[in-house]
N, C-alpha and C positions, 0 to 999 in steps of 0.2 A: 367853690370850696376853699382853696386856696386865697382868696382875697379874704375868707372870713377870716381865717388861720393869721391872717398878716391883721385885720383889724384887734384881733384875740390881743397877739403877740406884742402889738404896737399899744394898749391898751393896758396888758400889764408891765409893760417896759415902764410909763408912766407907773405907773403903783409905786415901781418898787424906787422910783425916783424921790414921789413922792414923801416916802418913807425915811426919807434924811433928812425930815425936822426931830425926829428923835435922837438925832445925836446932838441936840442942843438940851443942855440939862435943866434949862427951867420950864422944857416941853416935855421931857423924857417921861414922866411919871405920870402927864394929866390924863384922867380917867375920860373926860370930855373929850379933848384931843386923840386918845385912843378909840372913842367909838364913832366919833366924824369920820375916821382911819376906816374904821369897819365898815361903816356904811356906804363908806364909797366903793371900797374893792369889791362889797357885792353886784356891782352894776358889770362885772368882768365876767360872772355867772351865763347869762344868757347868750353872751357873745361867744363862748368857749361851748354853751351847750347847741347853738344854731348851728358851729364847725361840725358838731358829729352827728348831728342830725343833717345837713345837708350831704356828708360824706355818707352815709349808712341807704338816703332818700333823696336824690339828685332833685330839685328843683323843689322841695318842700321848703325854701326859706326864702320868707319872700321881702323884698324894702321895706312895705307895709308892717309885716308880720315882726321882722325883727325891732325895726323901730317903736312897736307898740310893746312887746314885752321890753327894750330894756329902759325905755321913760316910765313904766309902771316901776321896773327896778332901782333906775335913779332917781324915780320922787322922792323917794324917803330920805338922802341926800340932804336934798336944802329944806326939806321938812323936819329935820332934825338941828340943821341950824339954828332954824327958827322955835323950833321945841325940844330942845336940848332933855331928851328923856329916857331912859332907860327902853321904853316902851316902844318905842319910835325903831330902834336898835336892834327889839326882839322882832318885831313886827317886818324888818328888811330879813335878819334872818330865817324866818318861817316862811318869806316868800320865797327866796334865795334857795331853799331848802325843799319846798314844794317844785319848782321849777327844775330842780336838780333833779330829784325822783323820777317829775314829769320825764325828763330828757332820759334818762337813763331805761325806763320802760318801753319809749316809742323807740330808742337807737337799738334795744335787744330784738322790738318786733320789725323794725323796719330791715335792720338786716338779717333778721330769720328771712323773710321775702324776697333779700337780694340775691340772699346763696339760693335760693328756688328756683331764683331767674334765672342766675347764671349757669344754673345746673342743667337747667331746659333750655336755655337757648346756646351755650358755647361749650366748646370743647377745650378748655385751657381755663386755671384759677389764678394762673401768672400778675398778678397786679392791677388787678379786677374784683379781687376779692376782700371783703371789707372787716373780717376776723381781728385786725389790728384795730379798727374802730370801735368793734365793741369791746375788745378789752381797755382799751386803753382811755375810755369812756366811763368804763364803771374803775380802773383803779383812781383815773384822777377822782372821780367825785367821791369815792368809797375815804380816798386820801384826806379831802377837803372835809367831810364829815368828822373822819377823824383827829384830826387840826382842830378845828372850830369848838370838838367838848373838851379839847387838853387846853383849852386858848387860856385860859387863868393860870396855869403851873407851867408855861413858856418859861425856856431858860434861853440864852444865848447858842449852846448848844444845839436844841433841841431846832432853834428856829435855822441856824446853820445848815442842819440836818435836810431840814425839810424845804429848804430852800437848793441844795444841792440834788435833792431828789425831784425837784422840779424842773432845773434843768436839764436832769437827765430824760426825765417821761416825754419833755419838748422838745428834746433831739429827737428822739425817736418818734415820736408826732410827724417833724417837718420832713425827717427820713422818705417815712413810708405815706405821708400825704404829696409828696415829689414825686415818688414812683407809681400811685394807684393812676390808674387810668379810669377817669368816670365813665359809668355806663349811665345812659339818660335812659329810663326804663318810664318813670311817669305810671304808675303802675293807677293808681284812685283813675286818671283821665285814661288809660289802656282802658279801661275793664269797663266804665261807661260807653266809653264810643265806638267800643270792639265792635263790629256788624263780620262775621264769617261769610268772604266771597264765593259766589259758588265756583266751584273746581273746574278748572278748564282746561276742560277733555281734550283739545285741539293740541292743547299744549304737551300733555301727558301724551298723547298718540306722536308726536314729533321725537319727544323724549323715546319713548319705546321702538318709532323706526332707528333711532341713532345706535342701536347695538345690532349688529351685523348676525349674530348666531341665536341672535331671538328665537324662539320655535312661533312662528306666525298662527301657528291654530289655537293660540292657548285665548282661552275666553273670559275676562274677569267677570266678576259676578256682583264684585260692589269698591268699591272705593279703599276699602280697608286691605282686600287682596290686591287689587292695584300698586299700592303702597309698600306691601311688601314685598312684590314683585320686584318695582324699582328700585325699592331702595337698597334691597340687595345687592343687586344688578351695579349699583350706583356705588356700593363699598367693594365689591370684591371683582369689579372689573373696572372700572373708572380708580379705583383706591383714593376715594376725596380725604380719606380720613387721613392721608399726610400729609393735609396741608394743616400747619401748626393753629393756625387762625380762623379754622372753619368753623362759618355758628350755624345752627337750625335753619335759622332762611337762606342760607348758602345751597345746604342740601335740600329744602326745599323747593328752590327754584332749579335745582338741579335736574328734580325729579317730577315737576311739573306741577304739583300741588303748591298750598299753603302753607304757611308755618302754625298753622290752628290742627290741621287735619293732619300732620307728621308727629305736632308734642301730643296730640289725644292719643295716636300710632303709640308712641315711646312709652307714656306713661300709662295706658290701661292695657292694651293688649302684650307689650312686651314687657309691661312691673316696671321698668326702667326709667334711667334719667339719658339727657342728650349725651351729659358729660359721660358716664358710664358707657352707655352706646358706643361713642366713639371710642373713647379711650379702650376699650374691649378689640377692638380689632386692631389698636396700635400696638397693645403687646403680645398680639399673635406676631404681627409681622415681626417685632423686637425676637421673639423668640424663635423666629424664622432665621433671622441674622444672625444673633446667635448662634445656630445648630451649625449654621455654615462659615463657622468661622475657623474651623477644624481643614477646610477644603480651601476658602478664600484669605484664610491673613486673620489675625487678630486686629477688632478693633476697641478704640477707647468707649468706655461710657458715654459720654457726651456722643461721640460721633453714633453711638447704638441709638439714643434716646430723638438724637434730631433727624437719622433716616427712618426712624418708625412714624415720626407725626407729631413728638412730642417737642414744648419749646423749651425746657430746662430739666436739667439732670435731676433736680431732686424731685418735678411732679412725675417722672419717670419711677424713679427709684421709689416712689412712696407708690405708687400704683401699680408696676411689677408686683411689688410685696404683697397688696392686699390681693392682685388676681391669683399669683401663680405659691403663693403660702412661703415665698423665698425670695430672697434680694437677687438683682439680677448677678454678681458676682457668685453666689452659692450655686444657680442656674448654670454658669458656666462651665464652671468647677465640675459640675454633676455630669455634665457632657462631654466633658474632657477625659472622663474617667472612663465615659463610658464609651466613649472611642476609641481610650488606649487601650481597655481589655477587647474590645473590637477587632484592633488594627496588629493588638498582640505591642503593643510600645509602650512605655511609662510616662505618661506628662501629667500625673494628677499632681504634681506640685507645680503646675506652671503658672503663674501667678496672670490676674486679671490685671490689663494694662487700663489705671485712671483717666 
């Protein structure tokens, strides 16, 4: 992903070098020389659409692949050399343009399928999640669309403009293409070669001797109570769900099953996601710390967020909110109040330490 980003970058750095025979005035005006101009900056097209399409789909851009769309993109190049034509021009842009749509259709479905993944198989969207890809996919290109029908009524200004807003969208490109951590998912080759292992009962029985206050008469009856025996068993006595990094096969090998027969667990019989799942039991504990913060000492957000399971303040604070209908500071507050009418003392004004 990153190497594409650097051939993108390295790619239009040349463009825009390129671009300083127009400050020569007996070039500046040629119509010819402006659309050799054109023709070439469209071969930047694919290279910039392969970046968000392997960002969005880890492993879908292939040597072969990229190299075959952009020699289709830069034929037209020295085909227009040679045939200096208006035709030659339109004919680069309507590929340019088709290719653009293409990229922009398969980066909204490819990461529809990623947050899916990620939602099933890990408990954390921290720098893994690919939301920045897709927007910042359809404004460049929504951008370049819109460029390309004002290209006739270009002012100095205008070009200014839009050359400043390019640098801005490719900071923040390099920003959060630095930070994202690929997930290799492979998802077309998962789903072929998937074969579900059978369960192995030897293992799950090892697992279920390991809890001490087991009741030993209990009888499962199929696999699916199994599972929900353990995995219980696996969050509210083991509490795996605080470790910040935990994914699906984590708690599946935990638990003695698969990661097939745990997300069928999640998503049909509990309606839920991994993510969900866990995060559900981190803000009981959060709210546990909290209640007793009245008895133990005030602590900060952060330190609330990272002994519940959670690995940043704000997927905390965004997930509090949606379970408990209140940010965890208003949660506080509510507790403080209702301790002090409790205890008979006044601290509802005592403020939540950041």
């Amino acid at each position: 992903m990153m190497r594409l980003l650097y051939y993108a970058t390295l790619f239009l750095t040349i463009s825009h070098v390129k671009d300083a025979v127009f400050l020569f005035s007996e070039w500046k005006n040629s119509m010819v020389l402006n659309d050799a101009v054109r023709t070439f900056d469209m071969v930047f097209l694919p290279l910039i659409g392969a970046f968000f399409l392997e960002a969005s789909h880890p492993g879908i851009v292939t040597a072969r692949r990229l190299t075959a769309v952009v020699a289709l993109q830069a034929s037209f190049f020295p085909l227009f050399l040679l045939f200096p034509d208006e035709s030659v021009v339109f004919a680069s842009m309507a590929v340019a343009f088709t290719l653009s749509l293409i990229t922009i259709g398969y980066v909204l479905f490819f990461s529809a399928r990623y947050h899916e993944y990620i939602a099933a198989n890990y408990s954390y969207y921290e720098n893994i999640d690919v939301t920045w890809v897709r927007l910042s996919c359809m404004v460049y290109f929504l951008s370049l669309f819109a460029y390309s029908f004002a290209f006739e009524g270009t002012t100095w200004l205008s070009e200014a403009l839009y050359n400043i807003f390019s640098l801005v969208l490719w900071t923040v490109l390099l920003i959060y293409a630095r930070r994202h951590r690929v997930i290799k998912i492979f998802m077309t080759k998962e789903k072929k070669d998937m074969k579900i292992p059978e369960e192995n009962h030897s293992s799950i029985r090892d697992v279920e001797a390991s809890y001490d206050d087991r009741d030993e008469d209990i009888i499962y009856s199929d696999r699916e109570e199994k599972i929900a025996v353990l995995l219980t068993t696996c969050m509210e006595k083991r509490r795996i769900y605080l470790n910040p990094k935990v994914t699906l096969s984590d708690i599946a090998q935990a638990i003695g099953t698969n990661r097939t027969y745990l997300s069928d667990y999640l998503n049909n019989t509990l309606n839920t996601t991994f993510y969900d799942y866990i995060n559900t039991y981190r803000i009981k504990e959060a709210c546990r710390i909290i209640d007793a913060m009245h008895e133990k000492g005030k602590k900060s957000m952060v330190m609330v967020a990272e002994m519940s399971g959670f690995n940043s303040k704000s997927s905390f604070n965004r997930y509090f909110t949606k379970v408990m209908g209140e940010s965890p500071k208003s949660y506080y507050t509510s507790r403080i109040v209702d301790n002090s009418i409790a205890n008979g003392t006044d601290k509802s004004d005592e403020e939540w330490e950041d």
